[in-house]
N, C-alpha and C positions, 0 to 999 in steps of 0.2 A: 509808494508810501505817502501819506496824505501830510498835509503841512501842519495842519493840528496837533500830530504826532511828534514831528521835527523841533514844534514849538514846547510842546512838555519835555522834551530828552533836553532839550538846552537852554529853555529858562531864556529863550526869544521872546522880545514884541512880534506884536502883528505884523507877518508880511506885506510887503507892496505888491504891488500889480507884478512888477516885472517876474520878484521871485515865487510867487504861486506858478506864472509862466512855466516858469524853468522847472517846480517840483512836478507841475502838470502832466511836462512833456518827461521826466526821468517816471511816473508813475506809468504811462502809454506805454514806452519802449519796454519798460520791464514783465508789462501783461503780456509780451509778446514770446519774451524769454529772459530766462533768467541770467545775466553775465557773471562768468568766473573771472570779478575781481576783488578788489578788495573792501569792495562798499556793497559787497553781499550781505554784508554782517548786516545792514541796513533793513532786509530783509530776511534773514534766516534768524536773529537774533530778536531784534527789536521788537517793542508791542506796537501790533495792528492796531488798528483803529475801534476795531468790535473787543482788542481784548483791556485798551483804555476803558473802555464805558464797564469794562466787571470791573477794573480795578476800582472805578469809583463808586459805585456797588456790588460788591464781590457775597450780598445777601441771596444775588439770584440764581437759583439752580443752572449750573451746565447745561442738564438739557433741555431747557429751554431757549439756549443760544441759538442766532440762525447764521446761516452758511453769510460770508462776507459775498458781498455779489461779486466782487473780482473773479473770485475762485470759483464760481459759478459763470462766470466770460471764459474764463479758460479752460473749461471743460469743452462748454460749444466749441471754440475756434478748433482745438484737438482732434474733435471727433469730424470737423468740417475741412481739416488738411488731411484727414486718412483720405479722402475720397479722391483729391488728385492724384494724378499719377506722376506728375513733374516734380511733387510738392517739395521732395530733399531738395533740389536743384536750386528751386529759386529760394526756398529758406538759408541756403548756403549762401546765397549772393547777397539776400537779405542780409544776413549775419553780419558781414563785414560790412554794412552800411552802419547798422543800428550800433555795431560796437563804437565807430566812428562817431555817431551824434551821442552816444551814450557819452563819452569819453569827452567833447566838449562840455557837454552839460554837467560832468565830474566834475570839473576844472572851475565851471561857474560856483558848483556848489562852495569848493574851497575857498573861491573869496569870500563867501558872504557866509560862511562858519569856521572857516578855518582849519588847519588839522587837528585831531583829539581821538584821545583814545577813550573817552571816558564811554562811548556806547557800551561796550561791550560789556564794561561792567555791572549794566543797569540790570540784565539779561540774567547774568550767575547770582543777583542778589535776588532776584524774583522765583530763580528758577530752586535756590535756597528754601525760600521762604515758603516753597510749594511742597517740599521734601518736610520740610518740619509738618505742615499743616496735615500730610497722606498720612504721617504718623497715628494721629489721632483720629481719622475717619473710620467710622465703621457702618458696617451692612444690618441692616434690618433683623436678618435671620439671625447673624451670629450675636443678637440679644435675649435670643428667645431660647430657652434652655433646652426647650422640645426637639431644635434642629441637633443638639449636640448629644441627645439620648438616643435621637436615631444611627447616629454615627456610633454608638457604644452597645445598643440592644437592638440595632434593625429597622427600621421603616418601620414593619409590619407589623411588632409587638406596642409601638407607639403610637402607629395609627389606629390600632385596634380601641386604646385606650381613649385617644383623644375623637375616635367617633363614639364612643359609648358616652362621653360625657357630653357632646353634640346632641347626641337624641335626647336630655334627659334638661337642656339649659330650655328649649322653646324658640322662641323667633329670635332672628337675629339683630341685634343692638344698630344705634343711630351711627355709634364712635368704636372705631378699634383700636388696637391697645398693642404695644409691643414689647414691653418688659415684663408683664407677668402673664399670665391666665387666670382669670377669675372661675373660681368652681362654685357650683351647683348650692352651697351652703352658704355663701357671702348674703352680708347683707344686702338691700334695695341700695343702687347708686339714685341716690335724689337728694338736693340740696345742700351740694357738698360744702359750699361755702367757701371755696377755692376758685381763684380766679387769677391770669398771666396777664401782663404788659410790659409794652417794651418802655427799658428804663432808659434814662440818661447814661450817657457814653461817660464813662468814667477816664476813659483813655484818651476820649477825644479821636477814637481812631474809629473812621467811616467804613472800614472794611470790615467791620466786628458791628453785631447788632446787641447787643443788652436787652434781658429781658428781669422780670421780679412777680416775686408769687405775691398775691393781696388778697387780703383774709375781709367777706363782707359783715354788715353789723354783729348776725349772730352766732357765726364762728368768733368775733372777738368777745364775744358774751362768754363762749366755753370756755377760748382761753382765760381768760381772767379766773373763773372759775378753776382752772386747773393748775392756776399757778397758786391760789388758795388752798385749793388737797393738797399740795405737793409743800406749802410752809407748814401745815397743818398737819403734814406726817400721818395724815386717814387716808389707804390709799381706796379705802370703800367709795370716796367721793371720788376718783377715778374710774371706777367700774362703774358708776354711775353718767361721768361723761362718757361713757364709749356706750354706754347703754342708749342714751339720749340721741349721741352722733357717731356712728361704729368707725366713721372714719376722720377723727380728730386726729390730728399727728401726732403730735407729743406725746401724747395718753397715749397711743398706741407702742411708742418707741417703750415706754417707763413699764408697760404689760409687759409686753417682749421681752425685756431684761427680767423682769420676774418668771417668767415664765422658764427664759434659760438655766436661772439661778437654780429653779423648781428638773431642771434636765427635761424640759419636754422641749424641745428642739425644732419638734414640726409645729407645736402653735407657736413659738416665739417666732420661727420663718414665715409662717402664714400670718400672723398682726405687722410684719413689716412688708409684705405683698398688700397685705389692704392701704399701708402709705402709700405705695409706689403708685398703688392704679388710683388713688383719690389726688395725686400729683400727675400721671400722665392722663387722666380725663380734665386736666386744668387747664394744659398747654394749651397757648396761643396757634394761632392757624399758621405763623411765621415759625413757630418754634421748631428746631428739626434736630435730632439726636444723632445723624449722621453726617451732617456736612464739618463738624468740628468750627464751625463760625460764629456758635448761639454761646452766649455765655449768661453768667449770671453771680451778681455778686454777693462772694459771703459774708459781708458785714453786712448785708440788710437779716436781720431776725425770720424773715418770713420766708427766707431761702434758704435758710440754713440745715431744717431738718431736712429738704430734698437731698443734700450733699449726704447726709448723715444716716438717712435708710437705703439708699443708692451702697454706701461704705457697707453696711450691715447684710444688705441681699449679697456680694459679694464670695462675704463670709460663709454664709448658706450656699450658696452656689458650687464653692470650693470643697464644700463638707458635703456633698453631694456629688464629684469629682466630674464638675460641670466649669472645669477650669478655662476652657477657651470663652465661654459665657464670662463668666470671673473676669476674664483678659480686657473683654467688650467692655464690659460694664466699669470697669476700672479708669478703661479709655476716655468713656464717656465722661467721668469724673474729673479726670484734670484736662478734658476739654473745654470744659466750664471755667476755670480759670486756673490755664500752663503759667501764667507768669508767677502768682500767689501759690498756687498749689494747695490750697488751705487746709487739705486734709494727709498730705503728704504722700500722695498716692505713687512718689517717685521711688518708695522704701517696699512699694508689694509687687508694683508691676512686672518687674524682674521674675519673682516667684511664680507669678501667673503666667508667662510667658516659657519659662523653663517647663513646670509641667503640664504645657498647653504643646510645646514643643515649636514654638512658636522662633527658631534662635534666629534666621534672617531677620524679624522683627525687631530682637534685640539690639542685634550687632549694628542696626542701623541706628536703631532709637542713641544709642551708647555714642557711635559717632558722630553723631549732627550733634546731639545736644549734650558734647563735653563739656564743649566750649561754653556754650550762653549758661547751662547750669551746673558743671563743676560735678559732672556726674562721679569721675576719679576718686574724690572726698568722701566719698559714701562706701564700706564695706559692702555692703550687699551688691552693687552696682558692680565693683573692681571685680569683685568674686565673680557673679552669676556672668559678666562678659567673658572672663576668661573659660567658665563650663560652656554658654554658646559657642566659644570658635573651636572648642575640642570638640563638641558632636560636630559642628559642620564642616571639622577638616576631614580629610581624606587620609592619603597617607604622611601627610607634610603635617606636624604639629607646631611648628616651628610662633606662629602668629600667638596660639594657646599658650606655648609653654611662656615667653616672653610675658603675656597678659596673668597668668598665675605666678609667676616669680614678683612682677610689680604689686599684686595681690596679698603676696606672702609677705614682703617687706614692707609694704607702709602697714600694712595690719598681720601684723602677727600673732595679736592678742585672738582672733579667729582660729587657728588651728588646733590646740587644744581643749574648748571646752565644746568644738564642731567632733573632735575623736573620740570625747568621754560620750557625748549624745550617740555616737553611732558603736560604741562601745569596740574600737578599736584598741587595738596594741601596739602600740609603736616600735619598734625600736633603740636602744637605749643612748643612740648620739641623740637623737629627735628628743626623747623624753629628759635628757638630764640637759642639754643645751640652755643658754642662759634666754638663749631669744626665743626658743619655744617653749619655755616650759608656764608653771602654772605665775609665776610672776608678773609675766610679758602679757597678762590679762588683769591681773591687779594692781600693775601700776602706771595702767594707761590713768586718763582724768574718766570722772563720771560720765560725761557726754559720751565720751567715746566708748567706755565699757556699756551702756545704755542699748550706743548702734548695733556692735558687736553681739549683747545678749538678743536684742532682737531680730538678730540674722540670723543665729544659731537655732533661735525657738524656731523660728518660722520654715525653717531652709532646711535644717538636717535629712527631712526627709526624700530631697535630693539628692543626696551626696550618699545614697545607699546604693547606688549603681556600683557593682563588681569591676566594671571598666573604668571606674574614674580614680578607683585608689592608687594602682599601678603609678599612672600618670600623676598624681599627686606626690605620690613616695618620689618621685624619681627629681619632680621639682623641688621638694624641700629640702634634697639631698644637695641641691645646685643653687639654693639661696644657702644653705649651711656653709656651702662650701665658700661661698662670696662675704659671708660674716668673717669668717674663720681667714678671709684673707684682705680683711678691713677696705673691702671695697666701701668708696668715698663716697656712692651713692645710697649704702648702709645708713652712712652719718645722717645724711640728707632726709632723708626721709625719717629717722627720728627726732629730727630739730623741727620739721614739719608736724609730727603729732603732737607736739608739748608746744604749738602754737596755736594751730588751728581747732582745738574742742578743750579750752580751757570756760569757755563764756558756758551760760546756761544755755540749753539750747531753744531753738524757739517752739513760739507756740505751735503752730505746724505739727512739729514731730511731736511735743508731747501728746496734743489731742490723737493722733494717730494713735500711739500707745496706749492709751483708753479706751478708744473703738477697738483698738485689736484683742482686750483680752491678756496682755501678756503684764498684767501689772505684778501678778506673784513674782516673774521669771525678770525682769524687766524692770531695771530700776526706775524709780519715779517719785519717789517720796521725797529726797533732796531737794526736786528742785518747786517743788509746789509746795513746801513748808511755810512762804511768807505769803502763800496765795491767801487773801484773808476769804474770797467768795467760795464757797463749796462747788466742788465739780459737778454738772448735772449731765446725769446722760444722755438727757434728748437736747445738752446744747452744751458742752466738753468745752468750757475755755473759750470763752469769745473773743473776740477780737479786740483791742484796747480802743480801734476808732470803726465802733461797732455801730448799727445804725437799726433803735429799738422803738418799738411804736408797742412794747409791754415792758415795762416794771419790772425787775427781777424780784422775788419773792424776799421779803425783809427778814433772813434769819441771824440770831446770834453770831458774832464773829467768835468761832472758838478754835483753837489749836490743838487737834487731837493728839494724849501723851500716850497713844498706839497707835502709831500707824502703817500699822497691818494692812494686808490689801486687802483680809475682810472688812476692816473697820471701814477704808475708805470705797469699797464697793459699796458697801451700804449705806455710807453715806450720797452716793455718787444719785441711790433711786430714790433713799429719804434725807433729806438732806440734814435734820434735826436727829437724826441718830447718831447714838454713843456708845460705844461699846461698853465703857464705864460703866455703865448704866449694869450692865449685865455679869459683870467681871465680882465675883465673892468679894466685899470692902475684908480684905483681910488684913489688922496692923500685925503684924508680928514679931513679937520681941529675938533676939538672938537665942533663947532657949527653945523659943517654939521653932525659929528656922532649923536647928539641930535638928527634932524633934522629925521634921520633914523629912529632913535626911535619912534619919534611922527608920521610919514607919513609913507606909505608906498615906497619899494623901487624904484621903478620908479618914484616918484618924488624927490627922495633923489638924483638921479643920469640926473636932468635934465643939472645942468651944462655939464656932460661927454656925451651928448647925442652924439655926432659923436661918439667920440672916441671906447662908450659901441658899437655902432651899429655897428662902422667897425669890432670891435673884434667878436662881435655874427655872423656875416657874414661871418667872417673866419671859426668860428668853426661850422657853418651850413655845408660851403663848406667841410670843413674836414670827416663830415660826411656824404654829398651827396659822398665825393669821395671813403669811405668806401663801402657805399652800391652802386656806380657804378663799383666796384672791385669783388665784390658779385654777382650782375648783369651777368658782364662779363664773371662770373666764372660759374655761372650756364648755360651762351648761349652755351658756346666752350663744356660744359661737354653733354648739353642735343643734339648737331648737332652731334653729336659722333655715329655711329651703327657699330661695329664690330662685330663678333663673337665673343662669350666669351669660354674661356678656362674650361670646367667641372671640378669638385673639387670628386675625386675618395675619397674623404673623408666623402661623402654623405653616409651615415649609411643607409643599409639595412632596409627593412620593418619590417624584423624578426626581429630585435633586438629590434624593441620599434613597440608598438600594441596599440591601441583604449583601449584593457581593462586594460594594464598596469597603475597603482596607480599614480595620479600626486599628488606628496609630493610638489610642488611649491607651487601653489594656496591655500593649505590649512590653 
């Protein structure tokens, strides 16, 4: 072990002469053989010398590492003692020398460091810190959704597909691409106006590299521009910047949303494949989507829609039942920053990883990172760990049942509106009980009914497995039974809910709930009532020390008196929109309210007859002018033929075969 080394684990000045001597001579004897004592750990434990220089750039790929020359000395001497034939003999005599100088030279070392236990620790904190980092690493293939349709429809029905559109792209591109496939209708990649660099360390930690997306003059010329359609509530000046630049991000995220609204599904998934590949032809030649070391942060504005079409392709991913993709690309996302987590990608990964089947991933993920992130505290988390150690137990449930019983007691408000979704029958202790019934969900706080409704929306469709009910019935009967016998740990954990989700919750989780879609199902209007900025959806709630090199659009500060989640959807893509606006002004005195009652409402509303007709007429026009924006958007996409760029991320035949096992479908 080199003294350089000795000198980092204990925070030593420079050695003298004498004691390099002594580390010299314990380095020689050790190339010889290893001793079984107790300053092994020095060696079996400790960092080498080659693996100090990763740790002080840990940016460089592994295999580029080279072999330590020691370890390359000890291979020759190995193979140059098989050749004697005496060699046990005198290695044996040997032995007993070397233990003997080894064992002086022990003794030296103790005076001049002392005893200490502290090595060994340096070793489990490293070896730690490696276990968190594999978590988030991912493979090339498993971003590429085409590896995971062959596992589902065959090699041969895929590759079929993906050489027919080979012959039809032309010659093959400068750059490949690994999260999407560009097809044959895309527009020309040319002067995207996207550009990476590595930013300043925000951590100040040398092991992590920073990078940031920067937009050149004339992409800031569009944005400006589209942040004027977007106060201006035309979204025709939108269709116009994507006309101009097919791959402006924002315009593209705000089409997408129109386009979902409109249910076409596949061009809102395809406008948000044109973001990904006009951000992964950006990346810096350092940047790398697999080592989990690259990060980027989301208070700068210019990164923030990559976080936010990354969240989106997900979605379609999912909806496409490309859920191990899903898992990957999830990964990728709070790789980019696990400490912030800014899109709270801690509340889906679970889901992705259950119907990915993914539960050793889980069960691990759940215990490394209880501790640093308080995984417990989260419904979805408690749950989805205790469904992983039921599938991967065998015949012992013993670990499961223990993890669903903690489940069931800190969140109880979870089991019946998770039985009415799967339209279960309970029971009638379970249905009339005080701690499951329809209560135990309405008198949790908002934060927490919030969690709970977005586990339920998201998750139910887990928890239809025929094998999981059994094993649920039989746990709820065994937390019933632990109420009913005022176990003390009961208490406990509801002194804990009516502590820990009384605050509004943060931004984080809201903006998640945005991106996800669950805003009908899904409380949210509470807590964004003092919000005075409008929510936008190509940038959901920014950061309060956000870092903007564009102007947020100057609209009226107004407090919508509906707020419906259509109102605030629409406000979400036009920002200046009111549903007011659209709503019959109708006053009505107490005789006409009667009036209601007893008729129905077109005759209740004959006096407003102009008035109702003009306002329906607007809001008809509003949505002719939706779906002529939709229209629009599918002429300019479908008049499009380029050559498309091949995705070298198209996995080999070998690797996935017709008789390989499809664990999806079953």
């Amino acid at each position: 072990m080199s003294s350089r080394v000795l000198k980092k684990l204990h925070g030593e000045p420079e050695l003298d002469k004498n004691e390099e001597d002594i580390l010299s001579d314990i380095e020689s004897e050790k190339e010889k053989k290893q001793i079984n004592n107790r300053y092994d750990l020095l060696n079996d434990q400790s960092l080498s010398e080659s693996e100090v220089k990763e740790d002080d750039n840990e940016t460089e790929h592994t295999s580029t590492a080279t072999p330590h020359p020691i370890e390359a000395k000890k291979k020759k001497k190995k193979r140059k003692k098989k050749s004697g034939k005496h060699a046990p003999n005198r290695r044996s005599s040997e032995d007993n020398a070397d233990i003997d100088e080894i064992s002086r030279t022990v003794r030296e070392v103790d005076k001049l460091f002392g005893q200490t236990t502290i090595l060994p620790v340096k070793p489990a904190t490293k070896e730690k810190a490696t276990v968190l980092h594999s978590l988030l690493t991912v493979q090339h293939k498993n971003l590429n959704p085409s590896y995971e349709m062959k596992r589902m429809f065959g090699s041969k029905v895929v590759q079929a597909e993906q050489n027919k559109r080979r012959n039809a792209r032309g010659p093959r591109p400068l750059k490949s691409t690994w999260l999407v496939s560009p097809k044959d209708n895309w527009p020309p990649l040319s002067k995207l106006g996207l550009s990476m660099s590595i930013d300043t360390n925000p951590l100040n930690d040398n092991s992590l590299t920073w990078f940031k997306f920067e937009h050149n003059v004339a992409y800031r010329t569009l944005q400006h521009k589209f942040l004027k359609a977007v106060e201006s509530m035309d979204s025709e000046n939108i269709i116009q910047i994507v006309q101009q630049q097919p791959y402006h991000i924002d315009s593209l995220i705000q089409l997408s949303e129109l386009c979902k609204m409109s249910e076409d599904h596949a061009m809102a998934s395809g406008l948000i494949e044109h973001a990904i590949l006009a951000y992964e032809l950006s990346f810096n030649s350092m940047f790398n989507l697999t080592t989990a070391e690259c990060r980027l942060d989301y208070r700068r504005q210019e990164n923030r829609g990559f976080f936010i079409v990354l969240f989106k392709h997900t979605q379609y991913l999912e909806s496409r039942a490309c859920v191990r993709t899903a898992l990957e690309v999830g990964k990728l996302i709070l790789s980019f920053d696990p400490l912030s987590d800014p899109l709270a990608m801690i509340l889906v990964l679970d889901y992705y990883a259950l119907r990915a089947k993914q539960y050793p991933w889980l069960i691990q993920l759940y215990q490394e990172w209880e501790n640093p992130k308080k995984l417990a505290q989260l419904p979805n988390m408690a749950y989805s760990y205790a469904l992983s150690l039921f599938y991967e137990s065998k015949d012992d449930t013993s670990l499961a049942d223990t993890a669903i019983q903690y489940a069931l007691m800190m969140f109880p408000g979870v089991l019946k509106p998770l039985l009415d979704e799967l339209s279960v029958q309970v029971d009638s202790r379970v249905s009339t009980h005080a701690y499951f019934n329809a209560n135990a969900y309405n008198s949790q706080s908002p934060a927490l009914q919030q969690l709970t409704s977005l586990y339920v929306c998201r998750s139910k469709s887990i928890w239809r497995d025929a094998a999981i009910l059994p094993w649920l019935e039989r746990n709820v009967n065994t937390v019933l039974d632990r109420v009913d016998a005022k176990d003390s740990i009961v208490a406990e954990y509801t002194q804990k809910r009516s502590q820990r989700y009384n605050k509004t919750p943060p931004k984080e989780i809201l903006r998640h709930i945005i991106l996800s879609d669950f805003k009908e199902k899904v409380p949210l209007a509470p807590f964004i009532n003092k919000d005075t900025e409008p929510i936008l959806m190509y940038d959901p709630l920014p950061p309060v020390d956000t870092i903007n090199i564009y102007t947020k659009p100057n609209m009226p500060s107004r407090v919508l008196q509906n707020r419906s989640p259509f109102s605030m959807f629409f406000q979400s893509l036009l920002p200046n929109f009111n549903i007011q606006e659209f709503a019959a002004p109708v006053a009505m005195n107490d005789e006409g309210a009667n009036q209601v009652r007893e008729n129905n409402a077109v005759d209740a509303l004959d006096g407003e007859a102009a008035g109702g007709a003009s306002n329906q007429q607007t809001y008809m026009d509003f949505r002719a002018s939706v779906n002529s924006i939709v229209d629009a958007m599918r002429n300019f996409i479908s008049d499009i033929r380029v050559p498309e760029r091949p995705n070298d991320a198209d996995v080999d035949e070998n690797e996935s075969s017709d008789d390989e096992p499809n664990d999806y479908l079953t």
